[in-house]
C-alpha positions as CSV (number, residue, x, y, z in Angstrom):
1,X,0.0,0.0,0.0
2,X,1.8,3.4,-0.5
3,X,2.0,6.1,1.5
4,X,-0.4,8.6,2.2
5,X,0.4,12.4,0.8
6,X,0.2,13.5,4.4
7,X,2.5,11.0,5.9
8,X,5.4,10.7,2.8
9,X,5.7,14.6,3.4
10,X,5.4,14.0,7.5
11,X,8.1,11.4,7.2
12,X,10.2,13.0,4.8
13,X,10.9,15.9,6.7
14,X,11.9,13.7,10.2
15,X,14.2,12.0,7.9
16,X,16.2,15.7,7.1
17,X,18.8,16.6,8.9
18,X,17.8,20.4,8.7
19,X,14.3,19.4,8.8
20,X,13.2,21.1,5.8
21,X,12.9,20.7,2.0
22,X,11.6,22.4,-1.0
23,X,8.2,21.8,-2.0
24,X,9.6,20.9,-5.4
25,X,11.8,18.0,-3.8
26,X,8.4,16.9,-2.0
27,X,6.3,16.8,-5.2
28,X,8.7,15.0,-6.4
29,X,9.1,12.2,-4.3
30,X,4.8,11.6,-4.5
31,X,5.5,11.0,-7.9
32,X,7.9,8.4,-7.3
33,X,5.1,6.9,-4.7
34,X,2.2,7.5,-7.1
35,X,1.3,10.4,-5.5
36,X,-0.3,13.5,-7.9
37,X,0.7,17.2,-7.4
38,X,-2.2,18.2,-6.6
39,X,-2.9,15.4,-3.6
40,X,0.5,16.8,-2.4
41,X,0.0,20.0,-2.6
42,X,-3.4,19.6,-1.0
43,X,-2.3,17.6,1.8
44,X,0.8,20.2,2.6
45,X,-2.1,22.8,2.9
46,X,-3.6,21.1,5.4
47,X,-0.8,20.2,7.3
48,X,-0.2,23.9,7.4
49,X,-3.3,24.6,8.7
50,X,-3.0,22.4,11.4
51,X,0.2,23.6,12.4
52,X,2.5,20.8,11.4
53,X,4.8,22.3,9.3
54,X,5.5,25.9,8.3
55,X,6.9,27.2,5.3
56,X,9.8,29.3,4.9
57,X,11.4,31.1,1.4
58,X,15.0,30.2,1.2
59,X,17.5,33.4,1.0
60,X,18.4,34.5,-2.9
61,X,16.4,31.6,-4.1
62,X,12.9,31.3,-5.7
63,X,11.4,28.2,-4.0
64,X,9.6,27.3,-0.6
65,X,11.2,25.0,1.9
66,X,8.5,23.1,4.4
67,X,9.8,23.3,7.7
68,X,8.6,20.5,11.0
69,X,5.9,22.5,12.2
């Protein structure tokens, strides 16, 4: 059974050593679980709501990072 959008991202993110990662580097590991953009996308909006991550623009760069909430 793969993971669920919510908990690929969730565990992702305790597996980083700075505990963040561009959305783009989440997107694409969904894809390689099968997971759509938009079921990513939707289920980092809802962890962001609930607090569990945070999002943060990385310095000189054009890209989010989601931080552990």
């Amino acid at each position: 059974m793969p993971p669920s959008p919510k908990g690929l991202v969730l565990d992702l993110l305790s597996t980083v050593r700075s505990g963040s990662m561009p959305v783009r580097a989440l997107i694409a590991a969904g894809t390689l679980f099968g997971i759509d953009d938009n079921r990513l996308r939707v289920a980092l909006t809802r962890l962001l709501g609930d607090g569990l991550v945070a999002l943060a623009h990385a310095d000189g760069v054009d890209q989010h990072h989601v931080l552990v909430g």
